[in-house]
PLY file of the C-alpha trace (Angstrom):
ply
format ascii 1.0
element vertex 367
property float x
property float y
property float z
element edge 366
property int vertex1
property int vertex2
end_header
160.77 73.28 86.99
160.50 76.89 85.66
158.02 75.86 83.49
155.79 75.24 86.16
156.16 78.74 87.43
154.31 80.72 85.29
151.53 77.91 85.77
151.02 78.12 89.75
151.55 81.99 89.26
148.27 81.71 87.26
146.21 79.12 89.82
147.65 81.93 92.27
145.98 84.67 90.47
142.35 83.17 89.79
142.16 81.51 93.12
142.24 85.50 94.44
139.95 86.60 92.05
137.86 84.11 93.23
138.33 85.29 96.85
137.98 88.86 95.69
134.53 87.85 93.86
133.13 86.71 96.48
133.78 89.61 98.88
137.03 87.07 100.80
139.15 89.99 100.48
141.49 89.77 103.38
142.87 86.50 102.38
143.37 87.65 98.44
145.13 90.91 99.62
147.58 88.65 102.04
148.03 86.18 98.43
148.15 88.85 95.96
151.03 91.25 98.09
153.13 88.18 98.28
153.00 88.24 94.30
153.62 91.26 93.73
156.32 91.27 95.79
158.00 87.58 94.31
156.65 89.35 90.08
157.09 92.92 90.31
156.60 92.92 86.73
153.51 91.18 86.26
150.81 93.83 85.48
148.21 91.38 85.87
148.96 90.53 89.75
149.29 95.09 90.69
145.58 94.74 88.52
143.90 92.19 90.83
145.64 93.67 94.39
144.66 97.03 92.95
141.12 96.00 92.73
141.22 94.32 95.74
142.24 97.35 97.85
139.48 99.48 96.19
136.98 96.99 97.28
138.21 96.70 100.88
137.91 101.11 100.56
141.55 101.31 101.36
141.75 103.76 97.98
145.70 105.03 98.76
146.64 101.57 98.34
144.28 100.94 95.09
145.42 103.84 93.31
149.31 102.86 93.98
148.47 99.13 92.85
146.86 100.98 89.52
150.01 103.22 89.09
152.29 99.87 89.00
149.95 97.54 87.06
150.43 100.22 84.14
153.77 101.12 84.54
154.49 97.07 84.92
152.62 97.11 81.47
151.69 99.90 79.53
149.94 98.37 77.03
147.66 96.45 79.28
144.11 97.66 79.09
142.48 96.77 82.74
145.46 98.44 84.13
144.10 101.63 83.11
140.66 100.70 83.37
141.15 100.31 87.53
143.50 103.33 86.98
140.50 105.52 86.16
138.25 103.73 89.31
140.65 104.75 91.44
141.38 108.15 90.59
137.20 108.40 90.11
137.18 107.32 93.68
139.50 109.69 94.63
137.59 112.75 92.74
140.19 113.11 90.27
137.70 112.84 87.76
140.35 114.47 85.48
143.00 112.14 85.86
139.94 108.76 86.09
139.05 110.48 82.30
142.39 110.83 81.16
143.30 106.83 82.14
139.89 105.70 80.63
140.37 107.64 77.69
143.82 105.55 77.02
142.00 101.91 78.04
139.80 102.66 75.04
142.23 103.07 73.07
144.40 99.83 73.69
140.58 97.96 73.85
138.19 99.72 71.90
136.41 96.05 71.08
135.82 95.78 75.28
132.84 96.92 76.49
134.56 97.73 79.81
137.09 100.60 78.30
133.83 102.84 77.25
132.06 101.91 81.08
134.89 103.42 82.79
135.00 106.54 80.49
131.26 106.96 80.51
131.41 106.63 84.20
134.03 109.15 84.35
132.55 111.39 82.03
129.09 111.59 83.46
130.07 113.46 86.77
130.82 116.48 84.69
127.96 118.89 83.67
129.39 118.83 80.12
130.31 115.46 79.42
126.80 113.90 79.82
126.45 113.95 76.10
129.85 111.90 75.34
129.22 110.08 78.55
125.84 108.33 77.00
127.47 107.80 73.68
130.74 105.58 75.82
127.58 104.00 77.36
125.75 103.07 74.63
129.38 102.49 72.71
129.91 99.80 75.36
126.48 98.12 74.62
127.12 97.80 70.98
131.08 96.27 71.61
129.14 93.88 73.94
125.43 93.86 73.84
125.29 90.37 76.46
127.46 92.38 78.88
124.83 93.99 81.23
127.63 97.10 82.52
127.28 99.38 79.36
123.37 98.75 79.87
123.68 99.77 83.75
125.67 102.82 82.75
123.21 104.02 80.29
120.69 103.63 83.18
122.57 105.92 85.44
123.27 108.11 82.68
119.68 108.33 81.66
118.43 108.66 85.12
120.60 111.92 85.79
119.24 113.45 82.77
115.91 112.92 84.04
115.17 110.20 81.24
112.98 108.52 83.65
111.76 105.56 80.93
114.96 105.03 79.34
116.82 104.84 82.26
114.45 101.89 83.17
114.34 100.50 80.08
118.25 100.26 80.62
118.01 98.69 84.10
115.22 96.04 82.78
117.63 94.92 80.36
120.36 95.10 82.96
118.37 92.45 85.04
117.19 90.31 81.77
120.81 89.76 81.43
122.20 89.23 85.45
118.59 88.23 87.02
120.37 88.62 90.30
122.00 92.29 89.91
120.45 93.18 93.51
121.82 97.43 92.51
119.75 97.43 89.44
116.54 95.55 91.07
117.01 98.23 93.89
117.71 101.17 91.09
114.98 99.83 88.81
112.44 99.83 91.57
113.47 103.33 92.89
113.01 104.35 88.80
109.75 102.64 88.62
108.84 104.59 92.30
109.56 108.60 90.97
107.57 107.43 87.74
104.76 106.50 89.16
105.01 103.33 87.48
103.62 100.96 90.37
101.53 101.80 93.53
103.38 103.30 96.19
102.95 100.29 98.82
104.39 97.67 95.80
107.25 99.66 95.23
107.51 99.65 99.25
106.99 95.54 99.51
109.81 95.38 97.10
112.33 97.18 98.81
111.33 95.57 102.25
112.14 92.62 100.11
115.43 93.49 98.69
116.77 94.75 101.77
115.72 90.97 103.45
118.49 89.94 100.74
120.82 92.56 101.96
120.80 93.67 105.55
123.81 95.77 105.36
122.38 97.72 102.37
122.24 101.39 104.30
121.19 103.02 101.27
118.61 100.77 100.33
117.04 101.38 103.95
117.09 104.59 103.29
114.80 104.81 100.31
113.03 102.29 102.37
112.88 105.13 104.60
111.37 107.62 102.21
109.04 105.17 101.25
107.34 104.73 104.32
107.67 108.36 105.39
105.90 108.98 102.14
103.44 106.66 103.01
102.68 108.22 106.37
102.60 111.83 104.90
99.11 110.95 102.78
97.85 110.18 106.34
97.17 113.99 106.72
95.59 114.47 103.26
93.06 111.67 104.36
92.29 113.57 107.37
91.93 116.89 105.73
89.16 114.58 103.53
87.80 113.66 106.97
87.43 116.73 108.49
85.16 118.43 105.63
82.03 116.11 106.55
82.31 116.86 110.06
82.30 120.85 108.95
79.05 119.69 107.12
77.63 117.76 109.54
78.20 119.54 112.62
76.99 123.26 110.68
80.31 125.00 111.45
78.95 127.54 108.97
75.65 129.05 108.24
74.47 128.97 104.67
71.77 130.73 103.47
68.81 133.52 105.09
68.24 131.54 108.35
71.10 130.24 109.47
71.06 126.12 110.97
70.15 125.86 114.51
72.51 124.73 116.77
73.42 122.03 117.86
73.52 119.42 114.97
70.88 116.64 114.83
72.57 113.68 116.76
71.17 111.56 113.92
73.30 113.72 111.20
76.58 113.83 113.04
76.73 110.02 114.29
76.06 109.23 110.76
78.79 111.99 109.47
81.26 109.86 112.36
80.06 106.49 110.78
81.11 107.73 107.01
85.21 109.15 108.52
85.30 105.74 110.55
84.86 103.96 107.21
87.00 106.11 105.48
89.85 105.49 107.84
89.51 101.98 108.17
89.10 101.69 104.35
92.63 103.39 103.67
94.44 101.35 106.59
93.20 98.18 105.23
93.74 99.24 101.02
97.36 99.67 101.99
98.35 97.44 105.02
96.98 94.24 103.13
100.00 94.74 100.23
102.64 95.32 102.83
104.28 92.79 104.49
104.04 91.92 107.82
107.26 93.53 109.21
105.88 97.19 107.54
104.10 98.20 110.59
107.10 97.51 112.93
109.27 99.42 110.61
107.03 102.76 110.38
106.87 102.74 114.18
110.64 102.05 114.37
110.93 104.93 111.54
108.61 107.20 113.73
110.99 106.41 116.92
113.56 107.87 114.93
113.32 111.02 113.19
110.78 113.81 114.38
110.16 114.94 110.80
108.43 111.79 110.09
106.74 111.53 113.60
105.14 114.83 112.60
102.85 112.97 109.86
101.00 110.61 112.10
100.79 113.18 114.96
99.12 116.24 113.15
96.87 113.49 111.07
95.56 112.09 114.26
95.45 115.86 115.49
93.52 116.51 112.47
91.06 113.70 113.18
90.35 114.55 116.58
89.37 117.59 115.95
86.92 116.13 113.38
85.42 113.55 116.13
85.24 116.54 118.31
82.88 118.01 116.01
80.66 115.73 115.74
80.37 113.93 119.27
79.68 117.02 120.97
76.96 119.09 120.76
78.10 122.47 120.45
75.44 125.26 120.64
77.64 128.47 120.00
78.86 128.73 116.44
82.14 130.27 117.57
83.68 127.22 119.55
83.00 125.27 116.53
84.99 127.81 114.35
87.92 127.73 117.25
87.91 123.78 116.80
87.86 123.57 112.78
90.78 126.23 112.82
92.58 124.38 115.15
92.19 120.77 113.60
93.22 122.07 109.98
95.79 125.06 110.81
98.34 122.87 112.55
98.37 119.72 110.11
98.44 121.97 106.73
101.73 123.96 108.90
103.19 120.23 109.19
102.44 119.44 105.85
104.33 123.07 104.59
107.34 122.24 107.00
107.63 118.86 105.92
107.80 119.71 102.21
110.17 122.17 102.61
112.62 120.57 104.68
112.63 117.34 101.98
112.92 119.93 99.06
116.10 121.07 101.36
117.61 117.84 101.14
116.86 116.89 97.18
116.34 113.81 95.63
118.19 110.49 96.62
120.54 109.38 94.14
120.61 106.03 92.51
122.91 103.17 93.53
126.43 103.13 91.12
0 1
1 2
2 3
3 4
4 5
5 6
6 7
7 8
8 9
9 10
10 11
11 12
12 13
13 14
14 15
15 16
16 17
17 18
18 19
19 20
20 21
21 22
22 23
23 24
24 25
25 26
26 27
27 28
28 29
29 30
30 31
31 32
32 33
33 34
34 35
35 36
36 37
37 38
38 39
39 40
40 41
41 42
42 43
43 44
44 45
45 46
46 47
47 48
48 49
49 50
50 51
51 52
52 53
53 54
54 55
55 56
56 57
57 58
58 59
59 60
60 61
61 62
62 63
63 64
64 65
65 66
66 67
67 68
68 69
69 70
70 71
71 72
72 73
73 74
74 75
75 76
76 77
77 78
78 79
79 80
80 81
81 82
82 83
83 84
84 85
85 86
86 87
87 88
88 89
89 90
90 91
91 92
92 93
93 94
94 95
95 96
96 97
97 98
98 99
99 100
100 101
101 102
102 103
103 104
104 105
105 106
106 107
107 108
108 109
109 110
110 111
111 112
112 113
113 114
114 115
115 116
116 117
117 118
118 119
119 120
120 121
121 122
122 123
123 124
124 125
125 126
126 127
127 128
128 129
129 130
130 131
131 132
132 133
133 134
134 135
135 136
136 137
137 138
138 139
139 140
140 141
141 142
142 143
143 144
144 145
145 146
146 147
147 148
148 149
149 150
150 151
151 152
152 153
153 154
154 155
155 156
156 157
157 158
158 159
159 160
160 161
161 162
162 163
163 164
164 165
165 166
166 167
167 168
168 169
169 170
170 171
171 172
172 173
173 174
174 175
175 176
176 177
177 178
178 179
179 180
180 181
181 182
182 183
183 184
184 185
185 186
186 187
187 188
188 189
189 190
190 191
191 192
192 193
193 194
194 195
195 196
196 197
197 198
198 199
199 200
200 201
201 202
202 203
203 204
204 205
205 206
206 207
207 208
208 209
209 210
210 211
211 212
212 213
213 214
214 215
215 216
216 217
217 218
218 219
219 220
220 221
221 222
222 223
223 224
224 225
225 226
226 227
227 228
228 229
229 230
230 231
231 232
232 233
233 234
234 235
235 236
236 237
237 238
238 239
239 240
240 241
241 242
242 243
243 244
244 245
245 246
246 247
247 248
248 249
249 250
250 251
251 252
252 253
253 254
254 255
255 256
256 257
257 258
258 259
259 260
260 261
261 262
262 263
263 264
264 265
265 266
266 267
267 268
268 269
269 270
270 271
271 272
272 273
273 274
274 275
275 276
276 277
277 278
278 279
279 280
280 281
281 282
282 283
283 284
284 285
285 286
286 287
287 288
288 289
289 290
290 291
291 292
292 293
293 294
294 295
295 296
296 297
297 298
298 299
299 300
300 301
301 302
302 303
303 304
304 305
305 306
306 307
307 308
308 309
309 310
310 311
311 312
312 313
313 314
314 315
315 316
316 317
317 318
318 319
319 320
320 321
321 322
322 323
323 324
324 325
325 326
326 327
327 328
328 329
329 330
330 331
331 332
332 333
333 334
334 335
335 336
336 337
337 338
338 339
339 340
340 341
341 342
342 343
343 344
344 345
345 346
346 347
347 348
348 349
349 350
350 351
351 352
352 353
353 354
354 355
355 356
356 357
357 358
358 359
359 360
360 361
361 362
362 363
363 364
364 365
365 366
Protein backbone atom coordinates (compact mmCIF):
# COMPACT_ATOMS: atom_id res chain seq x y z
CA UNK A 1 0.00 0.00 0.00
CA UNK A 2 2.99 2.40 0.43
CA UNK A 3 3.81 1.90 -2.89
CA UNK A 4 0.89 3.56 -3.98
CA UNK A 5 1.77 6.63 -2.03
CA UNK A 6 4.30 8.18 -3.81
CA UNK A 7 1.92 7.52 -6.94
CA UNK A 8 -1.35 9.54 -5.76
CA UNK A 9 1.22 12.10 -4.24
CA UNK A 10 2.17 12.64 -7.93
CA UNK A 11 -1.68 12.64 -9.56
CA UNK A 12 -1.97 15.14 -6.45
CA UNK A 13 0.71 17.34 -7.70
CA UNK A 14 -0.15 17.62 -11.58
CA UNK A 15 -3.83 17.77 -10.99
CA UNK A 16 -2.77 21.39 -9.12
CA UNK A 17 -0.60 22.36 -11.66
CA UNK A 18 -3.26 21.89 -13.81
CA UNK A 19 -5.54 24.06 -11.62
CA UNK A 20 -2.74 26.54 -11.21
CA UNK A 21 -2.34 26.65 -15.22
CA UNK A 22 -5.36 27.51 -15.79
CA UNK A 23 -5.69 30.42 -13.35
CA UNK A 24 -8.08 27.68 -10.63
CA UNK A 25 -5.89 28.81 -7.97
CA UNK A 26 -8.02 28.70 -4.90
CA UNK A 27 -8.70 25.09 -5.17
CA UNK A 28 -4.74 24.15 -5.89
CA UNK A 29 -3.67 26.33 -2.85
CA UNK A 30 -6.46 24.38 -0.54
CA UNK A 31 -4.73 20.77 -2.36
CA UNK A 32 -1.24 21.79 -2.34
CA UNK A 33 -1.22 23.16 1.75
CA UNK A 34 -2.66 19.84 2.63
CA UNK A 35 0.64 18.33 1.00
CA UNK A 36 2.84 20.16 2.30
CA UNK A 37 1.59 19.71 5.43
CA UNK A 38 1.13 15.43 5.10
CA UNK A 39 5.34 15.74 2.88
CA UNK A 40 7.14 18.41 4.51
CA UNK A 41 10.02 17.19 2.70
CA UNK A 42 8.95 17.11 -0.71
CA UNK A 43 10.56 20.14 -2.48
CA UNK A 44 8.48 19.64 -5.37
CA UNK A 45 4.95 20.19 -3.50
CA UNK A 46 6.66 23.98 -1.37
CA UNK A 47 7.64 24.58 -5.52
CA UNK A 48 4.08 24.34 -6.90
CA UNK A 49 2.22 26.11 -3.54
CA UNK A 50 5.05 28.61 -3.85
CA UNK A 51 4.07 29.41 -7.33
CA UNK A 52 0.70 29.28 -6.61
CA UNK A 53 0.75 32.00 -3.94
CA UNK A 54 2.80 34.31 -6.27
CA UNK A 55 0.14 34.00 -8.81
CA UNK A 56 -2.79 34.65 -6.45
CA UNK A 57 -0.22 38.10 -5.39
CA UNK A 58 -0.15 36.84 -1.88
CA UNK A 59 3.99 37.29 -2.22
CA UNK A 60 4.69 36.72 1.90
CA UNK A 61 3.35 33.39 1.43
CA UNK A 62 5.30 32.71 -2.08
CA UNK A 63 8.52 33.71 -0.84
CA UNK A 64 8.10 31.35 2.46
CA UNK A 65 6.89 28.39 0.08
CA UNK A 66 10.37 29.25 -2.00
CA UNK A 67 12.46 29.32 1.29
CA UNK A 68 11.13 25.59 2.12
CA UNK A 69 11.09 24.09 -1.41
CA UNK A 70 15.02 24.77 -1.25
CA UNK A 71 15.74 24.04 2.07
CA UNK A 72 13.38 20.69 1.53
CA UNK A 73 15.94 20.21 -1.41
CA UNK A 74 18.88 22.05 -2.06
CA UNK A 75 19.83 20.67 -5.03
CA UNK A 76 16.56 21.18 -6.75
CA UNK A 77 16.75 23.73 -9.49
CA UNK A 78 12.98 25.30 -9.77
CA UNK A 79 13.23 25.75 -6.12
CA UNK A 80 15.56 28.47 -6.65
CA UNK A 81 14.25 29.49 -9.82
CA UNK A 82 10.69 30.64 -7.91
CA UNK A 83 13.16 31.65 -5.11
CA UNK A 84 14.50 34.46 -7.30
CA UNK A 85 10.56 35.41 -8.61
CA UNK A 86 9.74 35.92 -5.38
CA UNK A 87 12.39 37.89 -3.97
CA UNK A 88 12.21 39.88 -7.69
CA UNK A 89 8.67 40.50 -6.67
CA UNK A 90 9.55 41.62 -3.53
CA UNK A 91 12.43 44.15 -4.91
CA UNK A 92 15.11 42.19 -3.51
CA UNK A 93 16.62 42.14 -6.71
CA UNK A 94 19.82 41.23 -4.79
CA UNK A 95 18.71 38.31 -3.11
CA UNK A 96 16.19 37.22 -6.76
CA UNK A 97 20.10 37.45 -8.43
CA UNK A 98 21.79 35.66 -5.88
CA UNK A 99 19.00 32.51 -6.02
CA UNK A 100 19.06 32.65 -9.92
CA UNK A 101 22.62 32.73 -10.01
CA UNK A 102 22.65 29.19 -7.97
CA UNK A 103 19.54 27.63 -10.33
CA UNK A 104 22.05 28.04 -13.15
CA UNK A 105 24.32 26.40 -11.69
CA UNK A 106 22.44 23.09 -10.63
CA UNK A 107 20.66 23.53 -14.47
CA UNK A 108 22.80 25.25 -16.71
CA UNK A 109 21.21 22.90 -19.76
CA UNK A 110 17.50 24.68 -18.73
CA UNK A 111 16.60 27.48 -20.46
CA UNK A 112 14.57 28.63 -17.43
CA UNK A 113 17.79 29.05 -14.90
CA UNK A 114 19.30 31.93 -17.38
CA UNK A 115 15.34 33.61 -17.73
CA UNK A 116 15.21 34.12 -14.13
CA UNK A 117 18.81 35.57 -13.91
CA UNK A 118 18.38 37.69 -17.00
CA UNK A 119 15.17 38.86 -15.54
CA UNK A 120 16.84 39.64 -12.41
CA UNK A 121 19.71 41.15 -13.85
CA UNK A 122 18.05 43.53 -16.21
CA UNK A 123 16.47 45.87 -13.48
CA UNK A 124 19.94 47.02 -12.66
CA UNK A 125 21.58 49.85 -14.73
CA UNK A 126 24.73 47.67 -14.90
CA UNK A 127 23.67 44.33 -15.47
CA UNK A 128 21.90 44.95 -18.85
CA UNK A 129 24.94 43.64 -20.57
CA UNK A 130 25.05 40.11 -18.60
CA UNK A 131 21.33 40.30 -18.50
CA UNK A 132 21.09 39.92 -22.58
CA UNK A 133 23.83 37.38 -22.63
CA UNK A 134 21.43 34.95 -19.71
CA UNK A 135 18.77 35.86 -22.35
CA UNK A 136 20.23 34.89 -25.29
CA UNK A 137 22.12 31.93 -23.09
CA UNK A 138 18.58 30.66 -22.49
CA UNK A 139 17.71 30.69 -26.27
CA UNK A 140 20.66 28.65 -27.24
CA UNK A 141 19.99 25.83 -24.08
CA UNK A 142 16.46 25.83 -25.63
CA UNK A 143 15.89 27.55 -28.87
CA UNK A 144 11.83 25.96 -29.12
CA UNK A 145 11.28 27.47 -25.65
CA UNK A 146 9.75 30.93 -26.49
CA UNK A 147 10.82 32.55 -22.56
CA UNK A 148 14.60 33.21 -23.34
CA UNK A 149 13.17 34.79 -26.73
CA UNK A 150 10.55 37.01 -24.62
CA UNK A 151 13.36 38.03 -22.29
CA UNK A 152 15.62 39.15 -24.98
CA UNK A 153 12.60 41.22 -26.16
CA UNK A 154 12.26 43.02 -22.92
CA UNK A 155 15.84 43.28 -22.67
CA UNK A 156 16.19 44.75 -26.09
CA UNK A 157 13.29 47.01 -25.72
CA UNK A 158 14.85 48.78 -22.53
CA UNK A 159 17.94 49.39 -24.37
CA UNK A 160 16.04 51.08 -26.93
CA UNK A 161 16.77 48.18 -29.53
CA UNK A 162 13.51 48.89 -31.03
CA UNK A 163 13.97 46.07 -34.11
CA UNK A 164 15.54 43.48 -32.13
CA UNK A 165 13.34 43.64 -29.46
CA UNK A 166 10.61 42.83 -32.11
CA UNK A 167 12.40 40.55 -33.86
CA UNK A 168 12.49 38.72 -30.35
CA UNK A 169 8.73 39.01 -29.72
CA UNK A 170 7.93 37.75 -33.51
CA UNK A 171 9.74 34.74 -32.72
CA UNK A 172 8.16 34.64 -29.31
CA UNK A 173 4.68 34.37 -31.08
CA UNK A 174 6.04 31.93 -34.07
CA UNK A 175 6.63 29.64 -31.25
CA UNK A 176 3.26 30.20 -28.67
CA UNK A 177 0.81 31.78 -31.50
CA UNK A 178 -1.39 32.56 -28.57
CA UNK A 179 1.18 34.49 -26.12
CA UNK A 180 -1.60 37.38 -25.77
CA UNK A 181 1.74 39.64 -23.59
CA UNK A 182 3.94 39.38 -26.56
CA UNK A 183 1.03 40.10 -29.31
CA UNK A 184 0.21 43.12 -26.94
CA UNK A 185 4.22 43.94 -26.47
CA UNK A 186 4.93 43.27 -30.14
CA UNK A 187 2.21 45.60 -31.26
CA UNK A 188 3.16 48.37 -28.72
CA UNK A 189 7.02 47.73 -30.37
CA UNK A 190 5.70 47.87 -33.81
CA UNK A 191 3.54 51.33 -32.53
CA UNK A 192 6.91 53.56 -31.12
CA UNK A 193 8.62 52.29 -34.47
CA UNK A 194 6.47 53.49 -36.65
CA UNK A 195 6.20 50.21 -38.11
CA UNK A 196 2.31 50.20 -38.97
CA UNK A 197 -0.21 53.13 -39.27
CA UNK A 198 -1.29 54.50 -36.16
CA UNK A 199 -5.15 53.42 -36.49
CA UNK A 200 -3.81 49.47 -37.27
CA UNK A 201 -1.79 49.43 -34.38
CA UNK A 202 -5.08 50.93 -32.59
CA UNK A 203 -7.58 48.08 -34.28
CA UNK A 204 -5.19 45.63 -32.84
CA UNK A 205 -5.22 46.53 -29.42
CA UNK A 206 -9.10 47.14 -29.47
CA UNK A 207 -8.77 43.59 -30.56
CA UNK A 208 -6.57 42.12 -27.99
CA UNK A 209 -8.21 43.72 -25.22
CA UNK A 210 -11.81 41.95 -26.71
CA UNK A 211 -9.65 38.73 -25.71
CA UNK A 212 -8.85 40.15 -22.37
CA UNK A 213 -11.23 42.49 -20.64
CA UNK A 214 -9.45 42.61 -17.43
CA UNK A 215 -6.17 43.60 -19.19
CA UNK A 216 -5.82 47.31 -17.37
CA UNK A 217 -2.62 47.85 -18.92
CA UNK A 218 -3.48 46.94 -22.24
CA UNK A 219 -6.42 49.64 -21.99
CA UNK A 220 -4.15 51.85 -21.16
CA UNK A 221 -1.96 51.91 -24.22
CA UNK A 222 -5.31 51.62 -25.77
CA UNK A 223 -5.66 54.81 -24.11
CA UNK A 224 -2.60 56.50 -25.52
CA UNK A 225 -3.52 55.31 -28.71
CA UNK A 226 -6.58 57.03 -29.12
CA UNK A 227 -5.47 60.13 -27.24
CA UNK A 228 -2.75 60.15 -29.83
CA UNK A 229 -5.13 59.86 -32.36
CA UNK A 230 -7.20 62.80 -31.21
CA UNK A 231 -4.07 65.06 -30.67
CA UNK A 232 -3.38 65.18 -34.79
CA UNK A 233 -6.95 66.63 -34.75
CA UNK A 234 -5.34 70.07 -33.95
CA UNK A 235 -2.49 69.79 -36.49
CA UNK A 236 -5.33 69.27 -39.16
CA UNK A 237 -6.93 72.34 -38.04
CA UNK A 238 -3.86 74.43 -37.91
CA UNK A 239 -3.74 73.05 -41.90
CA UNK A 240 -7.31 74.38 -42.04
CA UNK A 241 -6.99 77.57 -40.77
CA UNK A 242 -4.11 78.81 -43.28
CA UNK A 243 -6.64 78.87 -46.38
CA UNK A 244 -9.10 80.75 -44.54
CA UNK A 245 -6.04 83.41 -43.67
CA UNK A 246 -5.70 83.32 -47.56
CA UNK A 247 -8.98 83.48 -48.47
CA UNK A 248 -10.48 85.84 -46.22
CA UNK A 249 -7.09 88.53 -46.80
CA UNK A 250 -6.23 88.61 -43.07
CA UNK A 251 -3.04 90.24 -44.38
CA UNK A 252 -2.20 92.69 -47.01
CA UNK A 253 0.51 91.75 -49.44
CA UNK A 254 1.99 93.91 -51.66
CA UNK A 255 1.64 98.16 -52.68
CA UNK A 256 -2.22 98.21 -52.55
CA UNK A 257 -3.35 96.29 -50.07
CA UNK A 258 -6.80 93.71 -50.86
CA UNK A 259 -10.03 95.37 -50.36
CA UNK A 260 -12.10 94.29 -47.83
CA UNK A 261 -14.29 92.19 -47.50
CA UNK A 262 -13.29 88.93 -49.38
CA UNK A 263 -15.10 87.97 -52.61
CA UNK A 264 -17.99 85.64 -51.37
CA UNK A 265 -17.02 83.50 -54.37
CA UNK A 266 -13.25 83.06 -52.88
CA UNK A 267 -14.15 82.33 -49.31
CA UNK A 268 -17.20 79.80 -49.94
CA UNK A 269 -14.82 78.07 -52.14
CA UNK A 270 -11.81 78.39 -49.38
CA UNK A 271 -14.93 76.73 -46.83
CA UNK A 272 -15.62 74.03 -49.57
CA UNK A 273 -11.66 72.97 -49.72
CA UNK A 274 -11.46 72.73 -45.14
CA UNK A 275 -14.94 70.86 -45.39
CA UNK A 276 -13.21 68.32 -47.64
CA UNK A 277 -10.26 68.28 -45.76
CA UNK A 278 -12.06 67.39 -42.60
CA UNK A 279 -14.27 64.95 -43.91
CA UNK A 280 -11.33 63.37 -45.83
CA UNK A 281 -9.26 62.74 -42.50
CA UNK A 282 -12.46 61.46 -40.47
CA UNK A 283 -13.25 59.04 -43.10
CA UNK A 284 -9.10 57.90 -43.92
CA UNK A 285 -9.06 56.90 -40.28
CA UNK A 286 -12.59 55.92 -38.97
CA UNK A 287 -12.97 53.30 -41.94
CA UNK A 288 -9.79 51.08 -40.29
CA UNK A 289 -11.18 51.33 -36.82
CA UNK A 290 -13.63 49.25 -35.58
CA UNK A 291 -16.89 50.04 -34.78
CA UNK A 292 -16.64 50.32 -30.95
CA UNK A 293 -13.53 53.15 -31.59
CA UNK A 294 -15.82 56.03 -31.61
CA UNK A 295 -17.62 55.01 -28.34
CA UNK A 296 -14.31 54.52 -26.75
CA UNK A 297 -12.71 58.11 -27.69
CA UNK A 298 -15.89 59.70 -26.35
CA UNK A 299 -15.77 57.45 -23.26
CA UNK A 300 -11.84 58.40 -23.16
CA UNK A 301 -12.83 62.18 -23.58
CA UNK A 302 -15.49 61.72 -20.55
CA UNK A 303 -12.63 60.82 -18.63
CA UNK A 304 -9.54 62.68 -18.49
CA UNK A 305 -9.46 66.55 -19.31
CA UNK A 306 -6.00 66.28 -20.85
CA UNK A 307 -7.40 64.36 -23.65
CA UNK A 308 -10.73 66.38 -23.83
CA UNK A 309 -8.41 69.31 -24.52
CA UNK A 310 -7.52 67.85 -28.16
CA UNK A 311 -10.96 67.80 -29.66
CA UNK A 312 -11.98 71.06 -27.89
CA UNK A 313 -9.13 73.51 -29.04
CA UNK A 314 -9.26 71.59 -32.68
CA UNK A 315 -12.87 72.42 -33.03
CA UNK A 316 -11.89 75.91 -31.42
CA UNK A 317 -9.37 76.11 -34.05
CA UNK A 318 -11.88 75.38 -36.81
CA UNK A 319 -14.36 77.77 -35.82
CA UNK A 320 -12.38 80.35 -35.92
CA UNK A 321 -11.44 79.33 -39.51
CA UNK A 322 -15.36 79.15 -40.58
CA UNK A 323 -15.60 82.46 -38.92
CA UNK A 324 -13.31 83.79 -41.36
CA UNK A 325 -14.68 82.97 -44.13
CA UNK A 326 -18.61 83.13 -43.59
CA UNK A 327 -18.49 86.57 -42.53
CA UNK A 328 -17.67 89.38 -44.28
CA UNK A 329 -15.41 91.35 -42.31
CA UNK A 330 -14.52 94.88 -43.62
CA UNK A 331 -11.91 96.07 -40.93
CA UNK A 332 -8.61 94.24 -41.17
CA UNK A 333 -8.16 94.33 -37.41
CA UNK A 334 -11.17 92.03 -36.31
CA UNK A 335 -9.83 89.60 -38.69
CA UNK A 336 -6.33 89.75 -37.00
CA UNK A 337 -8.28 89.47 -33.37
CA UNK A 338 -10.02 86.21 -34.84
CA UNK A 339 -6.82 84.44 -36.51
CA UNK A 340 -4.92 85.14 -33.11
CA UNK A 341 -7.54 83.78 -31.25
CA UNK A 342 -8.26 80.53 -33.37
CA UNK A 343 -4.39 79.58 -33.46
CA UNK A 344 -3.04 81.02 -29.95
CA UNK A 345 -5.22 78.81 -27.79
CA UNK A 346 -4.88 75.34 -29.73
CA UNK A 347 -0.86 75.69 -30.25
CA UNK A 348 -1.04 76.55 -25.92
CA UNK A 349 -3.03 73.07 -25.77
CA UNK A 350 -0.81 71.45 -27.97
CA UNK A 351 2.49 72.87 -25.64
CA UNK A 352 0.57 71.77 -22.38
CA UNK A 353 -0.30 68.56 -23.65
CA UNK A 354 3.25 67.63 -24.67
CA UNK A 355 4.65 68.58 -21.67
CA UNK A 356 2.50 67.01 -19.27
CA UNK A 357 3.00 63.39 -21.36
CA UNK A 358 6.85 64.08 -21.40
CA UNK A 359 6.09 64.39 -17.39
CA UNK A 360 4.80 61.06 -17.23
CA UNK A 361 7.45 59.07 -19.72
CA UNK A 362 6.99 56.29 -21.77
CA UNK A 363 4.71 53.22 -20.87
CA UNK A 364 6.57 50.22 -20.17
CA UNK A 365 6.13 46.92 -21.83
CA UNK A 366 4.16 44.00 -20.38
CA UNK A 367 6.73 41.31 -18.30
Amino acid sequence: MSGNVPDAFGVMVDRCRAFVDVGRYEPAAEILSRLVADHPDSAVAWFELSRCRLYQGELAAGLLAAQEAVKADPQYAPGYHVLSRAFFDARQYPAAVTAAREGVRLAPERAMSHVMLARALQVAEDGQEEALAAAQEAVRAEPDNYMGHFESGLILARRKDGPGAVRAFEEVLRLDPHNATARANLVALQGSERLKRLTDITSEEMRLVGENPGDAALRSNIDGRLHRLLRRTRWIALACLLPAILAARVFATGDAPASLPAPLGTRMYALAVITAVVSLCCWLTFRRMPSGAWRSMRLLCRRSWLVRSAPLSAAWCLTGAVLLLAVPWAERSTLHLVTHAAWVPTVVAMYTDHAIRKLKGPRALYT
